[in-house]
N, C-alpha and C positions, 0 to 999 in steps of 0.2 A: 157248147155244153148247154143242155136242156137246164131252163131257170124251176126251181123247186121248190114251194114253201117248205118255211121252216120251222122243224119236227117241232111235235108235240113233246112234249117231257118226259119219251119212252122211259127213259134213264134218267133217274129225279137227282136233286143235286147231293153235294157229297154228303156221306153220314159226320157226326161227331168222331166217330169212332175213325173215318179215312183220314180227318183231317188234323186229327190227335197224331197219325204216324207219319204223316205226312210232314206237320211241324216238326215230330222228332226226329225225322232222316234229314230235313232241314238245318237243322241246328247241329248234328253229326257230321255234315257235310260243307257249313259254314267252320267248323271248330278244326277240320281236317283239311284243307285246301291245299291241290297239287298243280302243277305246272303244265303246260301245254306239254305234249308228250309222255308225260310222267304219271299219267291218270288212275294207276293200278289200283290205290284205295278204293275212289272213289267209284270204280267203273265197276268194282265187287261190290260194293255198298249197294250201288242201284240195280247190278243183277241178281243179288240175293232177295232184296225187296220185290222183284217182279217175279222170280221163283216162286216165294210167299204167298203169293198171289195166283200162283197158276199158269202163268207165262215160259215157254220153251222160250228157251233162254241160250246166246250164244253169244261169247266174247270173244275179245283178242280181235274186234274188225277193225282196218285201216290202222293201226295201232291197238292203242287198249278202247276202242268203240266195241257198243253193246246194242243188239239186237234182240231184240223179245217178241214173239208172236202171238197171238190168243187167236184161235180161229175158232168161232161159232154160228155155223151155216155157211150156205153158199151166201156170194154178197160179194157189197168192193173192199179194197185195201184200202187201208189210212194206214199211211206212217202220220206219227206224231214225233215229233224231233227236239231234244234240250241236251245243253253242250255239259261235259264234264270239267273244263280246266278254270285253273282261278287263273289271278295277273302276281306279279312280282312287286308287291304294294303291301308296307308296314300298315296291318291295320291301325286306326286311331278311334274308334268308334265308341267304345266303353263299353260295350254287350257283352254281359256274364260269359257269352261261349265264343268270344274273338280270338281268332285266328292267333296263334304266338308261332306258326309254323317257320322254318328257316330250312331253304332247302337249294343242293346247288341250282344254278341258272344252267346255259347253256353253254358258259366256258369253266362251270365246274366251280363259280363264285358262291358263296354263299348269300341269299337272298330272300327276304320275309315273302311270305306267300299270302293273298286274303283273294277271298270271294267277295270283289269290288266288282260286277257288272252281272249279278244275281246269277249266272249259271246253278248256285244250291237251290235257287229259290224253282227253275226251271225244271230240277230236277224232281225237286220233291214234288211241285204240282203237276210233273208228268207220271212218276208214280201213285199218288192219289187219283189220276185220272185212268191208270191202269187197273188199281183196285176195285172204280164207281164201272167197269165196265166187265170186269172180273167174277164180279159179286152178285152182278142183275143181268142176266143174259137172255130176259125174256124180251127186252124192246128192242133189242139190237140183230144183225146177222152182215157177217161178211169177217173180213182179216183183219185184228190191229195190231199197227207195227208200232213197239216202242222201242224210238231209239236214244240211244245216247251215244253222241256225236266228241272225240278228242278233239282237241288243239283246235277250238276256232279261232283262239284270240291270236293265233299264226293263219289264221286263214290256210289249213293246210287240212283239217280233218275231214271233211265232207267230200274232197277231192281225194283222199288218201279211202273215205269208205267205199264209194264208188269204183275205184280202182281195183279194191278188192269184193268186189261181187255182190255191194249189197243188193242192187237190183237182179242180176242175174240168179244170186242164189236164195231170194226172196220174192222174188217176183216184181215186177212194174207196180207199184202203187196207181191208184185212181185218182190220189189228190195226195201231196206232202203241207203236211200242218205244223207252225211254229210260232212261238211268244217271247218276248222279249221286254225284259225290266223297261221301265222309261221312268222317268222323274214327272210324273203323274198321281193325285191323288190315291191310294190306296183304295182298291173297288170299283175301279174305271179300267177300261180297255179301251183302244183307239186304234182306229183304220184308216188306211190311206190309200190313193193309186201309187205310191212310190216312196217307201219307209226308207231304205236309207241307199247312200252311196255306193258305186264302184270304186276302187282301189289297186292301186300299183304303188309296192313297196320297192325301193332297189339299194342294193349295195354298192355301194361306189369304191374303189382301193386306188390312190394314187401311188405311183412309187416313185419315190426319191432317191438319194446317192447320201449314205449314212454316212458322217462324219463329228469330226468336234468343231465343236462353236466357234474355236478359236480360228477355223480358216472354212467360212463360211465358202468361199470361192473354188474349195475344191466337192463342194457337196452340191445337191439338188435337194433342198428343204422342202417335204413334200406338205409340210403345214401350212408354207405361205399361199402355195396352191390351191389347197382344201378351201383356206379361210378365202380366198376369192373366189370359190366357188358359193360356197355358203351364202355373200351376199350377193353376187348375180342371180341366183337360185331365188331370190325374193323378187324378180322383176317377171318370171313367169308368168305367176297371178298378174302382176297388173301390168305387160306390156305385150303377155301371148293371146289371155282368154279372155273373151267376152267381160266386159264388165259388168250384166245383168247377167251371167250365169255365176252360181255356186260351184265354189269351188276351192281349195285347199292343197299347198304345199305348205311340209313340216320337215325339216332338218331335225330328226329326233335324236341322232347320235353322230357324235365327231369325237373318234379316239384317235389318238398317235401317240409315240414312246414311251420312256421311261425314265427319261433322267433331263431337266432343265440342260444339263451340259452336253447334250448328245442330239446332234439330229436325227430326227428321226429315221428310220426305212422306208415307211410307209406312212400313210394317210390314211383314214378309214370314214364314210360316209355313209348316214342310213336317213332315205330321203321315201318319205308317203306322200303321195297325191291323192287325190279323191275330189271326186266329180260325179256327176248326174248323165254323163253319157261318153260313149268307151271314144268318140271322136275326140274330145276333149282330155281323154287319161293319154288318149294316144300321141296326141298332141304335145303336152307336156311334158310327157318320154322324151318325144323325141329332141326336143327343147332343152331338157334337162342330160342329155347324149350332148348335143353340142357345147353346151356350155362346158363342161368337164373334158371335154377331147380339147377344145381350145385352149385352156385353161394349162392344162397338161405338155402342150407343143410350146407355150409362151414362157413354161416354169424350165421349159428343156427335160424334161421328165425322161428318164432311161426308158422307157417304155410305156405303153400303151394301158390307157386304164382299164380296170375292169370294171363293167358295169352287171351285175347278175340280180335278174328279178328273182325276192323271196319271196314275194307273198303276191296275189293279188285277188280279188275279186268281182265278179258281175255288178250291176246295180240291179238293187234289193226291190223290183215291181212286181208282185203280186198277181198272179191269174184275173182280171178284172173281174169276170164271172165267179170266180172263188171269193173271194173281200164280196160280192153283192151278196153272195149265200152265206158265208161265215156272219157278217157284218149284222143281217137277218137274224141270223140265230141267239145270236148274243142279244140285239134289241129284244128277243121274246124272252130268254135266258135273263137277263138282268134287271130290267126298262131301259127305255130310249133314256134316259137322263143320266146311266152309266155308260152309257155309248158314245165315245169322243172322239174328233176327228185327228186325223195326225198328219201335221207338216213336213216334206220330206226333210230329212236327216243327211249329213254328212257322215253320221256314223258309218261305218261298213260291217258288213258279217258276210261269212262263206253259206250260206243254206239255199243262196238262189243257185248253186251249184248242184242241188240236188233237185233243178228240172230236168238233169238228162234222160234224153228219150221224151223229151215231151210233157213230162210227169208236170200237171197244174201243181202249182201253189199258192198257201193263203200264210198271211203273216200278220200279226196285230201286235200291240204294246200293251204292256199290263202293268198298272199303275202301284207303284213302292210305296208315298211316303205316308205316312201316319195321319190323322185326325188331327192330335195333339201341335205334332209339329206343324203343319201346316195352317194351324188355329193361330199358332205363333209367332208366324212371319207375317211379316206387314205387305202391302200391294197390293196391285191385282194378279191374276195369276200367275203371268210373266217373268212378273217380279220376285215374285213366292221363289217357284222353279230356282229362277236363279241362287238365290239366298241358300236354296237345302242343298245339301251334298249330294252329287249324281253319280252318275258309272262310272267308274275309276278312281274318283275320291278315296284317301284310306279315311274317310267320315261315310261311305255309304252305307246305311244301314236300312235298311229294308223294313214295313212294318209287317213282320210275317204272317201275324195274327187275321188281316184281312186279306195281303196279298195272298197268302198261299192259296185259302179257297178258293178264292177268285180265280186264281189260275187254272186250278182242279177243272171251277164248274166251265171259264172257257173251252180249256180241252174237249171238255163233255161234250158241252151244247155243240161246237164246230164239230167234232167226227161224227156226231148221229144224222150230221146233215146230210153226209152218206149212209153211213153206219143202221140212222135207224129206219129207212127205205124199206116200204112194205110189200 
């Protein structure tokens, strides 16, 4: 990829008037938060706003994912990409328009919903950056793709939008562009060669031989098995992987029965990995197979476990030529003094999934917390960070007042690095 200075200010930053609606789809979209899969409010919300705006518009992709086009001249495509679903997290934040939503889970539970990991915030400043592009079509020419991606927090949407044609019946994009909350000053963006993790989620089911407590010897207790697998399962990190490499296994769920006086049937395990390279996710698969097949033959197990991958994803590396030209644009877009570097991340997201065919991507972080608060906590920055609530906290609160624009003018300055090509 041929290196290009980065544009001039064809498309200047956002007006008052984008970043007035932009809060207020914001705050509509924080107050209303849906579940992975369940995105049908929300995926209207942001396709009526890009209508608004002049955007050919088409929903229902990969689930409820939304597609919006603006085509003005011949030129490249830019997708721009922000995810629709919130988490299943009581909010606790105290903001006038906090989430009070309650809505079933996946087994039909009831469970508080909040936009804990800024997907409102992602949206609204991808809508303001569809408006700043809508509105001025003099310094611009080529395709812009806005999307809105379901279920990332399932790692499941961006693979479900591909599957269903977003490349085919939109075309190959020239470059796929995406931003992502971070527990960073509010008005700062950050770039790295390797933002965040790869991932492998799996379900584990032991089965057992149900009976009562009272004649444990004609049962197979498929709990005592799980809980030994559980704590073999923490020897992976420190007796399979590299001890200078990053990396994480989480035993996030361990359910079985219903009654103290019954043994169980089954056993049920939800185990995440995450690492820096697929050698290593592979690795610890296979690690965490033996462990539970052994486990399983030693318990006398009626059968055979199941191990079924739900989720997984790539590691999150950036087109290095894209981050040199994104990275560019923002330094001219903001100054070098809001331009911050970023450490890779354990976190994981599905969007490096939408390099297929090739398609570059650029990724950066856009800074949440407020002025005030961050005046408030004591350290040095590290420290700060730590102290304020991050992604997934039901305390994350987002300063939207600076993030949002911020994000807007990110979007901006990053697509005209195609976008505004003369």
């Amino acid at each position: 990829m041929e290196t290009r200075p980065a544009p001039q200010p064809a498309v200047g930053p956002a007006r008052g008037d984008v970043v007035r609606a932009a809060l207020k789809l914001y705050r509509h979209l924080h107050t209303h938060p849906e579940l992975s899969g369940a995105e049908e409010r929300t995926a209207a919300a942001f396709a009526t706003r890009l209508r608004a705006v002049g955007f050919d518009v088409t929903t229902g992709i990969g689930g409820h994912g939304v597609v919006g086009r603006l085509t003005n001249g011949d030129g490249p495509t830019v997708l721009l990409r922000a995810e629709l679903d919130a988490l299943p997290i009581a909010e606790r934040t105290g903001l006038p328009y906090a989430s009070e939503v309650v809505a079933p889970d996946g087994d039909g539970t009831p469970t508080p919903v909040m936009h804990a990991c800024g997907h409102d915030l992602h949206l609204a400043a991808l809508a303001g950056a569809a408006e700043v592009f809508s509105t001025d079509r003099h310094g611009w020419r080529g395709t812009l793709l806005a999307v809105g991606q379901p279920a990332e927090e399932t790692l499941r949407g961006a693979a479900a939008m591909i599957d269903d044609g977003l490349y085919r019946r939109w075309g190959r994009p020239d470059v796929a562009l995406a931003q992502h909350s971070a527990p960073l000053p509010a008005g700062l963006v950050a770039h790295g060669d390797l933002m965040t993790a790869g991932s492998v989620t799996l379900e584990i089911t032991i089965e057992g031989n149900a009976g009562h407590t009272a004649m444990p010897h004609h049962c197979v207790d498929p709990v005592v098995a799980a809980a030994f697998v559980v704590v073999q399962l923490q020897t992976i990190r420190t007796q399979q992987v590299d001890p200078a490499e990053p990396a994480v296994l989480t035993v996030g769920r361990l359910s079985a029965g219903t009654r103290a006086n019954v043994v169980a049937e089954s056993a049920t395990i939800g185990v995440t990995m995450r690492a820096y390279s697929t050698t290593t996710l592979t690795r610890m698969r296979e690690a965490v197979e033996r462990i539970v097949r052994a486990a399983c033959t030693a318990a006398g197990a009626p059968g055979e476990p199941r191990i079924a991958v739900v989720a997984q994803s790539p590691v999150n590396r950036p087109d290095p030529q894209v981050t040199t030209e994104v990275r560019a644009a923002h330094v001219h877009a903001f100054g070098a003094a809001r331009v911050a570097g970023w450490p890779p991340s354990l976190a994981t997201e599905d969007f490096p999934l939408l390099a297929a065919d090739g398609v570059p991507t650029g990724y950066w972080m856009l800074g949440t917390i407020g002025p005030a608060q961050w005046r408030a906590t004591a350290g040095d920055a590290a420290a700060r960070i730590a102290q304020i609530p991050g992604n997934h906290s039901p305390r994350f609160a987002p300063y939207a007042p600076l993030a949002v624009p911020t994000g807007i003018d990110a979007l901006t300055s990053a697509a005209l690095t195609w976008l505004g090509r003369s």
